[in-house]
VEXMARTOR-661964 format. One line per field, with one value per residue (C-alpha): chain; x, y, z. Coordinates in nm, 2 decimals, always signed. Each point is the difference from the previous one (the first is absolute). Example, Ala and Ser with C-alpha at 12.3 -4.5 7.8 and 13.67 -1.06 7.14 Angstrom:
BEGIN
ch (A_A)
px (+1.23_+0.14)
py (-0.45_+0.34)
pz (+0.78_-0.07)
//
This chain:
BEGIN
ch (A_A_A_A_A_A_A_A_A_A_A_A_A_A_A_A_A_A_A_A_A_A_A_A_A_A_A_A_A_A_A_A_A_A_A_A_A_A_A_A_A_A_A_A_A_A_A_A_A_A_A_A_A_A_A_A_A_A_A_A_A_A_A_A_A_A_A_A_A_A_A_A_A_A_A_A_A_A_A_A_A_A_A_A_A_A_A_A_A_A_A_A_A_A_A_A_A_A_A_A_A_A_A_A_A_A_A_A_A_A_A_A_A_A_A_A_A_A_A_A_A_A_A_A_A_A_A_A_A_A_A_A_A_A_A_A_A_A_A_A_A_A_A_A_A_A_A_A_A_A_A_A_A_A_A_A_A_A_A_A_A_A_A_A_A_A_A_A_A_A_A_A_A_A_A_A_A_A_A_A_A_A_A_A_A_A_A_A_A_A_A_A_A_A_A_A_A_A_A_A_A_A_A_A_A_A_A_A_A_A_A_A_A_A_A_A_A_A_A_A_A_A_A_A_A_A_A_A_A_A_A_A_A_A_A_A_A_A_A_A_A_A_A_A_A_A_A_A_A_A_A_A_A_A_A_A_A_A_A_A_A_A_A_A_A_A_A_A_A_A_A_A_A_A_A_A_A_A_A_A_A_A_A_A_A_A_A_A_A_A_A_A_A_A_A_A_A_A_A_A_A_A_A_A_A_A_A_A_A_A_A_A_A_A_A_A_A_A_A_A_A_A_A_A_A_A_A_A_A_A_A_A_A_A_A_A_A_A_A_A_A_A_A_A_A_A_A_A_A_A_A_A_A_A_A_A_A_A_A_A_A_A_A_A_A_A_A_A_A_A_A_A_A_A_A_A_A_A_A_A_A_A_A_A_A_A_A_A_A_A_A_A_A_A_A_A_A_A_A_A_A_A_A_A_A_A_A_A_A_A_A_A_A_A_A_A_A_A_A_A_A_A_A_A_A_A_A_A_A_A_A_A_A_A_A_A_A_A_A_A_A_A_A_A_A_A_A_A_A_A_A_A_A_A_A_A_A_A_A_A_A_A_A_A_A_A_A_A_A_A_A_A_A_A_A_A_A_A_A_A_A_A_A_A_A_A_A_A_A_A_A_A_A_A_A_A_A_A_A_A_A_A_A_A_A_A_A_A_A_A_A_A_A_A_A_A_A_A_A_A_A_A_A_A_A_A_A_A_A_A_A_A_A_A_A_A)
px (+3.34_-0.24_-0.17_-0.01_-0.22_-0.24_-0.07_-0.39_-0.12_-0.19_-0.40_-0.20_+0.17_+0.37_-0.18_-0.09_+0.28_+0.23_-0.24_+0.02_+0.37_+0.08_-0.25_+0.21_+0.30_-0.13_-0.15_+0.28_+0.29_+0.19_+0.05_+0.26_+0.16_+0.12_+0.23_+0.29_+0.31_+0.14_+0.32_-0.17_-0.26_+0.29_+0.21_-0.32_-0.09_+0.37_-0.02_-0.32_+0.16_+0.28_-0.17_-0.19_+0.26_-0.25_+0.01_+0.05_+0.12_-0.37_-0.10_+0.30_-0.15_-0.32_+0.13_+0.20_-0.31_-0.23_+0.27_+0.02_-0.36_-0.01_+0.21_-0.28_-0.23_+0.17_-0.16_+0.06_-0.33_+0.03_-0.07_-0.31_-0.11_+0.03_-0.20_-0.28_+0.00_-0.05_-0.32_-0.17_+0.07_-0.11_-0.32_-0.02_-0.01_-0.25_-0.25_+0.07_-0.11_-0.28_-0.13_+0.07_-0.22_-0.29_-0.01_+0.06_-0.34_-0.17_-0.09_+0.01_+0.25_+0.18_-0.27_-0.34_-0.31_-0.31_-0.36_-0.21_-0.35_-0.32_-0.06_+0.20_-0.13_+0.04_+0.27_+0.22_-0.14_+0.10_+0.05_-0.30_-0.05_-0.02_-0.31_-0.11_-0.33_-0.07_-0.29_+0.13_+0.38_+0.03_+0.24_-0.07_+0.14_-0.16_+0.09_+0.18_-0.30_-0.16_+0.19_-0.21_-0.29_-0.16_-0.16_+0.23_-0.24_+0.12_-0.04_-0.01_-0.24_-0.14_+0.11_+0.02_+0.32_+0.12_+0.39_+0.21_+0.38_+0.03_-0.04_+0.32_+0.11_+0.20_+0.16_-0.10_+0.21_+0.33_+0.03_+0.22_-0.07_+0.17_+0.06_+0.06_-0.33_-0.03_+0.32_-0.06_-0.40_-0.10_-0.29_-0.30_-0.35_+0.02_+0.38_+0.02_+0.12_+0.11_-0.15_+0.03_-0.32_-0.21_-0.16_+0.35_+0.28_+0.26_-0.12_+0.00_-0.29_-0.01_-0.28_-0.12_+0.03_-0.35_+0.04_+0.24_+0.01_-0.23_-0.29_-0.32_-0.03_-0.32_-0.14_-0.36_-0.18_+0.32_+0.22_+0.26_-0.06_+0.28_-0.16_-0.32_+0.21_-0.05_+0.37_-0.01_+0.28_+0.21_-0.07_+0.35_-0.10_-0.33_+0.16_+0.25_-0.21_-0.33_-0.11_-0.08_-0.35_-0.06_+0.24_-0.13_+0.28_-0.09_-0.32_-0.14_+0.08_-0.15_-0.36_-0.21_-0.28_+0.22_-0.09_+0.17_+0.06_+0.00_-0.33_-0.16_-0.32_-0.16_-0.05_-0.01_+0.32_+0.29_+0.20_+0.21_+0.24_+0.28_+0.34_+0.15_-0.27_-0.35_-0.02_-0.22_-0.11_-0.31_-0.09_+0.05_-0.24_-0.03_+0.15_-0.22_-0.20_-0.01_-0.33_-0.05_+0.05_-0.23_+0.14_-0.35_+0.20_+0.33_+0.04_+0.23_+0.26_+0.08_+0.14_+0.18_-0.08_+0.18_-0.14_+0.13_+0.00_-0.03_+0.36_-0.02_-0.16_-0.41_-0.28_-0.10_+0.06_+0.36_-0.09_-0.24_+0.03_+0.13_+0.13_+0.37_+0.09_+0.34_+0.06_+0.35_+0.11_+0.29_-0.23_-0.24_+0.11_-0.20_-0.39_-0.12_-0.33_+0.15_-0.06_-0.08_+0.25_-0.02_+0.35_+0.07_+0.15_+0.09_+0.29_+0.00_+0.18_-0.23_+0.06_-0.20_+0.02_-0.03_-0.33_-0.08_-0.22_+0.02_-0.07_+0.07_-0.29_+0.00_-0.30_+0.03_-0.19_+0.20_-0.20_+0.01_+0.38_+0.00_+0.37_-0.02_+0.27_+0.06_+0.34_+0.10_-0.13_+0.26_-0.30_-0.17_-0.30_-0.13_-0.39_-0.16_-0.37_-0.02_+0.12_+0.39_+0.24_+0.34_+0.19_+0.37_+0.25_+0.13_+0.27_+0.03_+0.09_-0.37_+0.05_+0.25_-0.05_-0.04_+0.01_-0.07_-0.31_-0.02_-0.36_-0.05_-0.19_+0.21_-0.04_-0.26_+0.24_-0.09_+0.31_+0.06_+0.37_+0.16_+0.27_+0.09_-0.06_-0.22_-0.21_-0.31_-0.02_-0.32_-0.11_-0.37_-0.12_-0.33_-0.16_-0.07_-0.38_-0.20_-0.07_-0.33_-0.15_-0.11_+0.40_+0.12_+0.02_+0.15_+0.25_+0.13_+0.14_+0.18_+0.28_-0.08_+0.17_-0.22_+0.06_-0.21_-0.20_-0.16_-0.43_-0.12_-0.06_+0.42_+0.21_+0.36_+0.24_+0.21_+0.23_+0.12_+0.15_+0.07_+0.19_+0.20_-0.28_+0.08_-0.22_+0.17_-0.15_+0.13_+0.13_-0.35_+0.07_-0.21_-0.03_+0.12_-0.09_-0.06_-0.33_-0.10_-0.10_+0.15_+0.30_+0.17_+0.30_-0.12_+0.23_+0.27_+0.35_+0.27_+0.28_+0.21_-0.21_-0.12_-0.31_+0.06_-0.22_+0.07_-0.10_-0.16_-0.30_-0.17_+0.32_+0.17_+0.02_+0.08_-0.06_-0.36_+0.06_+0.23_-0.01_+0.19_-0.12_+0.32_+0.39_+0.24_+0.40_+0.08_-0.17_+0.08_+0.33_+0.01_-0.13_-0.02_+0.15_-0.09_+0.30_-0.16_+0.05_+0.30_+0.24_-0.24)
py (+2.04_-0.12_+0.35_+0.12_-0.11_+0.23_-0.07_-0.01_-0.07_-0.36_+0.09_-0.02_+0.28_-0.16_-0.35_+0.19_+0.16_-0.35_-0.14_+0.31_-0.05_-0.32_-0.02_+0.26_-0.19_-0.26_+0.16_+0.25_-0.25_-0.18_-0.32_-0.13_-0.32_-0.18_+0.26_+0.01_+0.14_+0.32_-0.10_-0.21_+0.28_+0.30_-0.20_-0.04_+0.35_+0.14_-0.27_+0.18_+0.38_-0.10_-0.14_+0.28_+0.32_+0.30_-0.04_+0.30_+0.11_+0.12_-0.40_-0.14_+0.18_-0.15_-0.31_+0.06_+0.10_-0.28_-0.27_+0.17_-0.01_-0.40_-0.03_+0.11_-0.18_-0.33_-0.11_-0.30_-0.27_+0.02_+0.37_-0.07_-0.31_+0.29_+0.20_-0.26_-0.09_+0.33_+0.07_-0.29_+0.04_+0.39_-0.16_-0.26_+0.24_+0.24_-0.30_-0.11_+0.38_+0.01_-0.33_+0.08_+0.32_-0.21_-0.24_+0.32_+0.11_-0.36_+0.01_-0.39_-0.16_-0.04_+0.12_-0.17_+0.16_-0.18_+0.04_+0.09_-0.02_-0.15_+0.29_-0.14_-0.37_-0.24_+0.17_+0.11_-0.14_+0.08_-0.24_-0.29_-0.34_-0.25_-0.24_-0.34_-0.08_-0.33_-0.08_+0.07_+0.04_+0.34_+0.25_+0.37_+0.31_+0.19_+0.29_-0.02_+0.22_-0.33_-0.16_-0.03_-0.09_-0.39_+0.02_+0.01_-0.06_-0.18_+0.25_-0.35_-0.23_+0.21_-0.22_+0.14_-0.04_+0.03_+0.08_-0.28_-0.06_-0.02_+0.35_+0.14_+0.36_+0.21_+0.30_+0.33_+0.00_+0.12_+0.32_+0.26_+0.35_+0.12_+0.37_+0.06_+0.07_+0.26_+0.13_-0.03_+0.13_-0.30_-0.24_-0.20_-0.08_-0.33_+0.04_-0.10_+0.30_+0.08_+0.38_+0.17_-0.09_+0.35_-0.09_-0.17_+0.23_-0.25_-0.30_-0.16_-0.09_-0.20_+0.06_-0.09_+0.32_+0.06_+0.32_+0.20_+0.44_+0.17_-0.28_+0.00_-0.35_-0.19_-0.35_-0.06_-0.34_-0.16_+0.13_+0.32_+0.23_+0.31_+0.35_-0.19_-0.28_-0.38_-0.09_-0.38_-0.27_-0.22_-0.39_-0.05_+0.27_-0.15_-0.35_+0.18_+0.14_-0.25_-0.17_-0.38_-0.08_-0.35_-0.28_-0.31_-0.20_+0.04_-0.18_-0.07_-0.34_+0.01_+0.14_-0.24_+0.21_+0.28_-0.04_-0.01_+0.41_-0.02_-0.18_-0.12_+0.19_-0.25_-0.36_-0.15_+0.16_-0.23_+0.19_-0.22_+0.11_-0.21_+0.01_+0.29_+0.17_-0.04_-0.25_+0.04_-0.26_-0.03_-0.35_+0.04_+0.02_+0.41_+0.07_+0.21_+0.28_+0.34_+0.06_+0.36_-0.15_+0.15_-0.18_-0.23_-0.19_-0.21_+0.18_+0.25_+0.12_-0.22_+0.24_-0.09_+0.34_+0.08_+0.04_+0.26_-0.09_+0.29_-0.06_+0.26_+0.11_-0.05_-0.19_-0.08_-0.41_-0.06_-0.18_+0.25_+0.18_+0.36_+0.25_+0.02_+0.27_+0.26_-0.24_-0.03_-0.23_+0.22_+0.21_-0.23_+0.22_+0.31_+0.06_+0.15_-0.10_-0.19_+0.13_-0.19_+0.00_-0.06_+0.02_-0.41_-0.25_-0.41_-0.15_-0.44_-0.27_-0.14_-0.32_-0.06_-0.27_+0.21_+0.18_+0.04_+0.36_+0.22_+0.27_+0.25_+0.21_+0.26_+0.16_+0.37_+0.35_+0.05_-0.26_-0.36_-0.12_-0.28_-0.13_-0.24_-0.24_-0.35_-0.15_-0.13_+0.32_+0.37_+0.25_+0.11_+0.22_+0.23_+0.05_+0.24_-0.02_-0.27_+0.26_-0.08_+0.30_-0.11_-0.31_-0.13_-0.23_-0.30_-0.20_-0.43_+0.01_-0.06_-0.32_-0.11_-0.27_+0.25_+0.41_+0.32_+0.19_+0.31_+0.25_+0.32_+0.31_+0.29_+0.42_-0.09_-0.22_-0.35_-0.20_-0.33_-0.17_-0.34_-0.18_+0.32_+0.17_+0.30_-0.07_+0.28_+0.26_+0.21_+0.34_+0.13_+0.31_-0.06_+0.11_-0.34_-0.10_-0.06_-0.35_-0.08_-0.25_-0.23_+0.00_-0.06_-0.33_-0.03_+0.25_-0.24_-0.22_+0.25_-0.24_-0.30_-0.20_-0.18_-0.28_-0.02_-0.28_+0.04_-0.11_-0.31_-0.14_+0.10_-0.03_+0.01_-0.21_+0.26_-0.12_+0.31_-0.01_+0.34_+0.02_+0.24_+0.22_+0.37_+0.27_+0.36_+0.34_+0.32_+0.28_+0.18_+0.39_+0.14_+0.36_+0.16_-0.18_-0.31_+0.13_-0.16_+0.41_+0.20_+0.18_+0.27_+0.26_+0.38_+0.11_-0.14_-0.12_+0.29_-0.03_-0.14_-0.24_-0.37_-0.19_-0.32_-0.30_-0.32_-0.30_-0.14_+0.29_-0.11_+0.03_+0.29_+0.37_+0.14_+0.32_-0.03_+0.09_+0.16_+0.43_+0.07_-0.29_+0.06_-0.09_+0.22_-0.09_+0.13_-0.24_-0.31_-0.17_-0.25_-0.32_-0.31_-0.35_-0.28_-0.27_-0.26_+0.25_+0.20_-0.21_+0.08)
pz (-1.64_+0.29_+0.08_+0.37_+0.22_+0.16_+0.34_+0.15_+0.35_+0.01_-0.15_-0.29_-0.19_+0.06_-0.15_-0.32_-0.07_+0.08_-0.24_-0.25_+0.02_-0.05_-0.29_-0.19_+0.08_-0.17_-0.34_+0.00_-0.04_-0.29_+0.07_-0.29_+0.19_-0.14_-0.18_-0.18_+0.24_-0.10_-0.10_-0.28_-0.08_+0.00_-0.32_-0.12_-0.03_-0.06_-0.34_-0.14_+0.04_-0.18_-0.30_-0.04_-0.13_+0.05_+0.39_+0.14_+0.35_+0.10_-0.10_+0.22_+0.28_-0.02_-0.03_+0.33_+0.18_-0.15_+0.13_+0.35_-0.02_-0.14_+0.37_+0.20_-0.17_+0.11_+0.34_+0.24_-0.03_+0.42_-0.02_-0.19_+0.24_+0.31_-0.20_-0.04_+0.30_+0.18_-0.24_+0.13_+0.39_-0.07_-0.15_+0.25_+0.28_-0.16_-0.03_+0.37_+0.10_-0.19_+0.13_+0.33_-0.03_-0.15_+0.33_+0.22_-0.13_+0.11_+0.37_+0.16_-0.17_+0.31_+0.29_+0.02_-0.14_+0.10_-0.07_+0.35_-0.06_-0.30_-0.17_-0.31_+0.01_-0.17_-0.15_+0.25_+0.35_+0.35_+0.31_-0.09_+0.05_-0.24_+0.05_-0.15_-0.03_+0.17_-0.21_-0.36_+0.02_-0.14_+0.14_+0.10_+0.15_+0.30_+0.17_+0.28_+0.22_-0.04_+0.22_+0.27_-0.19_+0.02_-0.37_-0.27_-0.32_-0.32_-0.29_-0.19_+0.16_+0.27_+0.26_+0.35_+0.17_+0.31_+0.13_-0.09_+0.09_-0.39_-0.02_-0.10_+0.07_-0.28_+0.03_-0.24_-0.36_+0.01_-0.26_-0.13_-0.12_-0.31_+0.02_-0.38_-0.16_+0.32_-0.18_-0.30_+0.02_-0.17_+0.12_-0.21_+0.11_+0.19_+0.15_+0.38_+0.18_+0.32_+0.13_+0.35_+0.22_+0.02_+0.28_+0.18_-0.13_+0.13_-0.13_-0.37_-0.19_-0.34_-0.23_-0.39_-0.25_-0.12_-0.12_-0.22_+0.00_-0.16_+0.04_+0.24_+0.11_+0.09_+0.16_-0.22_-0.04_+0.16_-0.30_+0.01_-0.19_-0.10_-0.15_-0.09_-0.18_+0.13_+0.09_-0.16_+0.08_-0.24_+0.06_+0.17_+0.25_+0.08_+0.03_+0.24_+0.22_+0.00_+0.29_+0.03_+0.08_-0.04_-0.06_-0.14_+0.08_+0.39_+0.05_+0.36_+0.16_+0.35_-0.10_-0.16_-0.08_-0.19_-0.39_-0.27_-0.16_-0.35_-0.08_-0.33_-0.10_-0.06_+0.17_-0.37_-0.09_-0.04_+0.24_+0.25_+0.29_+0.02_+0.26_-0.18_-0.19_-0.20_-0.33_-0.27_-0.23_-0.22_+0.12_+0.39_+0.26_+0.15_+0.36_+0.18_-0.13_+0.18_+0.20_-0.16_-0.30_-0.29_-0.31_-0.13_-0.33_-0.01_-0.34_-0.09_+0.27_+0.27_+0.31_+0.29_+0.25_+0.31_+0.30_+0.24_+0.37_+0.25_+0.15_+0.28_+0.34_-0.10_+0.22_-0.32_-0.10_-0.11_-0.33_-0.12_-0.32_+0.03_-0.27_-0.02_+0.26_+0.15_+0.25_+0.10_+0.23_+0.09_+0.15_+0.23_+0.31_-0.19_+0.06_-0.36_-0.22_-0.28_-0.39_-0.30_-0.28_-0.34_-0.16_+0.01_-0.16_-0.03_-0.10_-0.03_-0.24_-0.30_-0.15_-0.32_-0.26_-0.40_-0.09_+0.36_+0.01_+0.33_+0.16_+0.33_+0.14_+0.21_+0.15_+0.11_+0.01_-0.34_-0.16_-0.08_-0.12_-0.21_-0.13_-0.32_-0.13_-0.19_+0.11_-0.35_-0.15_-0.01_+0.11_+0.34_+0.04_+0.27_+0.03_+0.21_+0.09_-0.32_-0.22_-0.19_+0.14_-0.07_-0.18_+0.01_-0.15_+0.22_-0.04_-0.04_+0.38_+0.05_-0.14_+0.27_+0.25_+0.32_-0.10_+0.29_-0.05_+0.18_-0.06_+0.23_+0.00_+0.12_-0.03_-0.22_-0.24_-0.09_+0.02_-0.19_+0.03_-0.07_+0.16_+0.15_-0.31_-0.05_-0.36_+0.09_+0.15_-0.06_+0.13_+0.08_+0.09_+0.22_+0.36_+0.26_-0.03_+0.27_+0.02_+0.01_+0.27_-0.27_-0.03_+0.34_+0.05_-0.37_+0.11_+0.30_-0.27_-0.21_-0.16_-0.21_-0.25_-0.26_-0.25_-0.33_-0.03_-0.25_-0.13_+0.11_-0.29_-0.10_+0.32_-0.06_+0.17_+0.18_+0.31_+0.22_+0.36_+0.19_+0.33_+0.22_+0.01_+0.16_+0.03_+0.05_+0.09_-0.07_+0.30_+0.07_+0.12_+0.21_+0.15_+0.33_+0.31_-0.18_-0.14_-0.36_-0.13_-0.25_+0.08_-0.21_+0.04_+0.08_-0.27_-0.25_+0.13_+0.02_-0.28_+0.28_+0.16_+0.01_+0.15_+0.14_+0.16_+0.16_-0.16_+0.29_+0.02_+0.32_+0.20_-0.24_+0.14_-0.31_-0.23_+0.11_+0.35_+0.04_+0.05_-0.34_-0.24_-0.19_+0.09_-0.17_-0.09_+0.37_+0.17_-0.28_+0.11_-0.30_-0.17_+0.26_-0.18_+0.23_+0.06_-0.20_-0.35_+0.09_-0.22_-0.33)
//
């Protein structure tokens, strides 16, 4: 009964017909066991023709047929288990050979892939050193070209350091290239991709995807722009590629003089700094007040500002207050005039006994942001320029002993989340304002958190500590030859074609140098997964 067995040579077509085969084996069967032998079905059947008188010789014919056929239809239960059992090592070795083609198409599983160079910091950095600041503690990359250098600035304190044997070297990351979406034709704005160097044929290069076919990309205002359209970022990809600025948590220890950078407005504000953070408490004694300070009443809003150091290569005084700038500590080894930025954000822990009222602000050419909430209360409201734009529901998390706030302005999105949550997100459509010199010195505090006092004559009792203060700045883009001007594609991206950037722009030779600003699916060899995400 078993049918004959066609012989194939060992590939892909004798794997689906094994696996045709021994899946019609199995459907086409009758399994009966257990059965009834045939001597006990044969008396059986011989019993019922002679009780019935009509039977005619046609009828004892089919009956002889229909028993010969009842013997065929009685089959060993090893014969099935052979059958079963030769399905599932068919299907077992179709998966193995499909597997095995995925990893063929992923370069470095077994070879080493490593990054050579800083034009995708921090993301994917080269050969760098890893310096601690011996002032404030904080830890941060350089490039290896800086090597030889005897100042290696904090981008946290602004401490000048000089070579220590504390310095540790690291190696570049370790990646791999995944061929696939080369096969397939399938990439997404933001993949990591590895493309054939234009200007070095025989090397690698790894690059951003900024731009998909059929789009004219641009770099305006420090945004990117695709056929006219602002390209705007979701909060997780902001969070994923924003830079630290300040870190609260690293304060200077050997300079005395060095001030304290979030500051009350106010010397009468009840604003204290304490081991970990700033406390607040209607009945305390003020810490002390910012010198540009320009508040005249206790009343209302209490704020606590921030005030940015200038943490790079400047004769001007360390401590002084500077706006919030592309500096880069990677880069200290690069000569380039530094531009302002203005897509920012703080992230710190609030503590807050019930009925506590506060609020984030965030100065910028967009306007004045002005986040509202009440701890023990399920709404949050966004003002801009005093004017009500938005409002949200909260949750009771507020009301928890320590809860993550998180505010940013990004691709001209105000961003609002909690304990890693994201609870606003609002949109605006508006061109950057010049600041006006009035402004300026307002402008070097851009980021303050404010507690609401209240009247004199009714001050509520309100107890609030914040801590783990962080202060984060978006990637800024600038054009070719590090230059802060407008740059724009001739003509739209081919149907075939990508641009690309790197996300460290000062040290990135990119789509905006290169002869052809576009890479096509010739010169793409695939997606690049570093080590650390290969097993997602």
């Amino acid at each position: 009964n078993t049918p004959r067995r066609r012989k194939f040579p060992l590939s892909a077509a004798w794997l689906c017909a094994s696996v045709a085969e021994g899946w019609r084996l199995e459907s086409g069967s009758r399994y009966t066991w257990p059965v009834k032998s045939r001597d006990q079905v044969k008396p059986l059947m011989q019993t019922e023709s002679h009780s019935n008188e009509s039977h005619s010789p046609a009828d004892a014919v089919r009956a002889e047929r229909s028993d010969e056929g009842a013997q065929h239809s009685f089959e060993h239960p090893h014969r099935t288990g052979r059958r079963s059992r030769r399905l599932l090592l068919c299907a077992l070795i179709a998966i193995s050979v499909l597997v095995a083609l995925r990893l063929a198409a992923i370069e470095g599983i077994f070879g080493v892939i490593r990054i050579d160079g800083g034009s995708m910091a921090e993301s994917l950095c080269g050969d760098h050193l890893v310096v601690s600041c011996e002032d404030c503690g904080f830890v941060f990359r350089m490039d290896i070209a800086t090597r030889g250098s005897d100042r290696r600035i904090c981008p946290n304190c602004g401490y000048v350091n000089a070579p220590s044997d504390r310095d540790k070297f690291e190696r570049g990351r370790c990646v791999m290239i995944d061929r696939w979406p080369s096969w397939t034709r399938h990439l997404s704005r933001g993949d990591l991709v590895a493309v054939m160097d234009p200007d070095h044929p025989n090397e690698k290069a790894v690059k951003r995807v900024v731009g998909l076919p059929n789009e004219r990309i641009e770099v305006r205002d420090d945004d990117l722009y695709a056929n006219g359209v602002l390209v705007r970022s979701s909060f997780p990809e902001y969070r994923a590629r924003a830079m630290l600025v300040h870190d609260d948590r690293f304060r200077p220890q050997r300079t005395s003089e060095a001030h304290a950078r979030w500051l009350a407005g106010n010397s009468s504000l009840p604003w204290n700094q304490v081991r970990d953070g700033y406390d607040f408490e209607s009945q305390q004694v003020g810490l002390e007040a910012s010198p540009f300070s320009t508040e005249e009443t206790p009343s209302g809003w209490a704020w606590l500002e921030y005030h940015h150091w200038r943490c790079c290569e400047s004769p001007k005084p360390r401590f002084e207050d500077a706006p919030i700038l592309d500096n880069d500590p990677y880069n200290q080894a690069v000569s380039r005039v530094l531009q302002p930025v203005h897509d920012i954000g703080v992230s710190c822990v609030i503590t807050s006994s019930p009925g506590a009222e506060l609020a984030f602000r965030i100065r910028s050419p967009f306007g004045i942001w002005e986040l509202r909430f009440t701890c023990d209360r399920a709404g949050v409201e966004l003002f801009r320029d005093d004017t009500l734009v938005e409002k949200a529901k909260l949750t009771s998390f507020l009301a928890q002993r320590d809860w993550k706030a998180e505010v940013a302005i990004c691709d001209r999105q105000f961003f609002f989340a909690a304990n890693d949550r994201l609870i606003l997100a609002y949109p605006f459509e508006s061109e950057p304002a010049r600041v006006e010199p009035a402004r300026v010195e307002e402008e070097r505090r851009p980021i303050a958190i404010g507690v609401y006092r209240g009247s004199d004559a009714v001050a509520p009792q309100v107890a609030v500590r914040v801590r783990d203060f962080q202060v984060w700045r978006d990637r800024h883009y600038l054009g070719p030859r590090r230059s802060p001007e407008r740059w724009a594609m001739a003509e739209p991206l081919p149907a075939d074609c990508f641009a690309v950037l790197g996300d460290n722009p000062p040290l990135s030779i990119d789509s905006r140098e290169w002869p052809r600003d576009a890479v096509g699916w010739r010169t793409i060899l695939g997606r690049v997964i570093p080590h650390a995400e290969a097993g997602r």
